[in-house]
Residue frames relative to the residue before (quaternion, step in Angstrom):
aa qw qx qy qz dx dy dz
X 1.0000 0.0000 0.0000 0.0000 0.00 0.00 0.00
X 0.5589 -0.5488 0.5430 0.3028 3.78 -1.17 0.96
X 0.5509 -0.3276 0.6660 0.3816 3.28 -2.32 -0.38
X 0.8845 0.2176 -0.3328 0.2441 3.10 0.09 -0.32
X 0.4843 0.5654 -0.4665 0.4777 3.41 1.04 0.45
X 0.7066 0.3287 -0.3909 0.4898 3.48 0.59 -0.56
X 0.4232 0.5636 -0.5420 0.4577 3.92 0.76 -0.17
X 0.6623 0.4995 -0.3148 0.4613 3.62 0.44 -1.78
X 0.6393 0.6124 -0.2322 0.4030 3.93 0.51 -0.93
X 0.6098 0.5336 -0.2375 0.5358 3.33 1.01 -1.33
X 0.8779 0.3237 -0.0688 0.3460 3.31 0.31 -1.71
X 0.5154 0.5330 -0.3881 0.5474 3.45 1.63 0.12
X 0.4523 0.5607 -0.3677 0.5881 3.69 1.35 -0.64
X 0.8454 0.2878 -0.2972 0.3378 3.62 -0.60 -1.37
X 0.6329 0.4943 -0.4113 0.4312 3.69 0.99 -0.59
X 0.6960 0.5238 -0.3270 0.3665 3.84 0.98 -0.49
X 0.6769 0.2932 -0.3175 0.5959 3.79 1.66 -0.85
X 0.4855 0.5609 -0.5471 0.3879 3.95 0.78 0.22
X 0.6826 0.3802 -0.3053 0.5443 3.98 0.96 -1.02
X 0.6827 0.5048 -0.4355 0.2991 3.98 0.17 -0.48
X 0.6883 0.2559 -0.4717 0.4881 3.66 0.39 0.15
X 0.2601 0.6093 -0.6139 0.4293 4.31 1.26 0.50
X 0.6962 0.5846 -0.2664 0.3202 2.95 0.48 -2.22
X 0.6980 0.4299 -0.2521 0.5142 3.72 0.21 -1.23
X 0.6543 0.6121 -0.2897 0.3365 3.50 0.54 -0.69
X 0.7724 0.3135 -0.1238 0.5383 3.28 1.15 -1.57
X 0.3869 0.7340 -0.4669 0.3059 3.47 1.09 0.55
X 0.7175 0.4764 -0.0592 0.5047 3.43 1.81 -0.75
X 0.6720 0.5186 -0.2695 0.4548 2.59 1.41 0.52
X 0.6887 -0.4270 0.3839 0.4427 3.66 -0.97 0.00
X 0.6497 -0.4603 0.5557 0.2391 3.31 -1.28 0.45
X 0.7744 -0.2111 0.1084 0.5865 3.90 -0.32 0.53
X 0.4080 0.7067 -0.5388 0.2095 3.33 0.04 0.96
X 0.6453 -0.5147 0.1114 0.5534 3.35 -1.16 0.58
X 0.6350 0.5576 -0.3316 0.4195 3.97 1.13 -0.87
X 0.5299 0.6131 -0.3773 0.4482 3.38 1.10 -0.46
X 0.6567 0.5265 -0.2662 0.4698 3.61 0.72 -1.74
X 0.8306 0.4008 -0.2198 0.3181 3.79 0.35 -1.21
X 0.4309 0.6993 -0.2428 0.5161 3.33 2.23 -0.75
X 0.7215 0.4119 -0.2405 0.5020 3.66 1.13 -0.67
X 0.8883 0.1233 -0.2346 0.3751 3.47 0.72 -1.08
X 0.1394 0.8045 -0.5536 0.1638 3.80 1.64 0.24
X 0.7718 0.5106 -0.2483 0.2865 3.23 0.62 -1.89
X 0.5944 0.6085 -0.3372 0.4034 3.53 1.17 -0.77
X 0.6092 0.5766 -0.3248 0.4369 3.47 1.20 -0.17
X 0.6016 0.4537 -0.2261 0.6174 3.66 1.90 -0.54
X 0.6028 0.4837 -0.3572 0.5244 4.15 0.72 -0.68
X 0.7127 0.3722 -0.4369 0.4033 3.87 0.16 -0.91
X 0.7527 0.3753 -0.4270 0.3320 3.85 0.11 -0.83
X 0.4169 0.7511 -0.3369 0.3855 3.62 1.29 0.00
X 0.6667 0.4812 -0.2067 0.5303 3.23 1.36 -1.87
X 0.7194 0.5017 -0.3945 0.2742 3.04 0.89 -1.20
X 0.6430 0.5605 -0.2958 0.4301 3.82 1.28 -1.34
X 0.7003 0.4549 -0.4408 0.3292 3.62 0.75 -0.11
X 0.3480 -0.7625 0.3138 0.4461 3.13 1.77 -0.54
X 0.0139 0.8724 -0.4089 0.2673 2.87 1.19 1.09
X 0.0390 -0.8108 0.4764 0.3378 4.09 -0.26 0.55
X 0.9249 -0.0947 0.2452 0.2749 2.99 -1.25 -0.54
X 0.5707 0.6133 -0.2616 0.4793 3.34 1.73 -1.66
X 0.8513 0.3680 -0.2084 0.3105 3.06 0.64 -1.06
X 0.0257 0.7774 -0.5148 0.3606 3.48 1.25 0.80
X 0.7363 0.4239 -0.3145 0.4234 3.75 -0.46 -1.56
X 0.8254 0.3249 -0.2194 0.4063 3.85 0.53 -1.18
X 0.5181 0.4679 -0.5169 0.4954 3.56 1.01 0.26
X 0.4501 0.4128 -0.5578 0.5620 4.02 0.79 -0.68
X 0.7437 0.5479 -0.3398 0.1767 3.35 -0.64 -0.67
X 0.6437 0.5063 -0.0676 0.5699 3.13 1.26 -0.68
X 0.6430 0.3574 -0.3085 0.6030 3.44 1.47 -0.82
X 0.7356 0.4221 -0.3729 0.3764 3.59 0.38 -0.24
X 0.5569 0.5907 -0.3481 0.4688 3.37 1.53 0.47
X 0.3656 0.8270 -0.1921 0.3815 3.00 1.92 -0.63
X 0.7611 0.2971 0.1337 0.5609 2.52 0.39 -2.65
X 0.6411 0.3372 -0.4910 0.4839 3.86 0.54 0.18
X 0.7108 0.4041 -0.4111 0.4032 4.00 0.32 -1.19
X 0.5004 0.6767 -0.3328 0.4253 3.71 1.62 -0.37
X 0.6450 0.4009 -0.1818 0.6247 3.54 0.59 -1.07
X 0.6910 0.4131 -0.3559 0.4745 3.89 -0.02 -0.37
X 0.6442 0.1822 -0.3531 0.6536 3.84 0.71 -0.25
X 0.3846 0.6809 -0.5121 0.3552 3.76 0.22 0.60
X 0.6852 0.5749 -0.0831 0.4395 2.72 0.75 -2.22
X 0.6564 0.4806 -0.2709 0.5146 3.65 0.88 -1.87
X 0.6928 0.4517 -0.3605 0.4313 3.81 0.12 -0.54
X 0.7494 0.4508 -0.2153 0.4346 3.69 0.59 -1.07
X 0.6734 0.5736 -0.1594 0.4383 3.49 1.74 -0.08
X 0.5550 0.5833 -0.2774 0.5243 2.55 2.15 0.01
């Protein structure tokens, strides 16, 4: 395996367990509220300096989103299951 797959690996990892406790988080919350709004993009503030240290370019932008919005959705769904109990 390259540097840059495992860089891509690293950072597709950290952007998915940085958003999953968002994810759980913003289950309890209102719809577009102000905790809602910050529950989504806090994490984006922890995924970019990641991309940046792996030296990650730009391309690979689309597949970290991608990963964070798994985060924050498989995150919110075991949210939900707990808060339903």
């Amino acid at each position: 395996m390259d540097q840059s797959a495992l860089a891509m690996m690293i950072a597709a990892s950290a952007a998915f367990i940085f958003n999953f406790p968002f994810g759980v988080l913003r289950a309890g919350t209102k719809t577009f509220s102000f905790k809602w709004f910050l529950y989504i993009h806090l994490p984006v503030f922890a995924v970019i300096p990641i991309r940046i240290g792996t030296g990650l370019s730009y391309w690979s932008i689309p597949v970290l989103v991608v990963f964070s919005i798994l985060g924050q959705f498989i995150g919110s769904r075991v949210g939900r299951r707990f808060s339903s109990r």
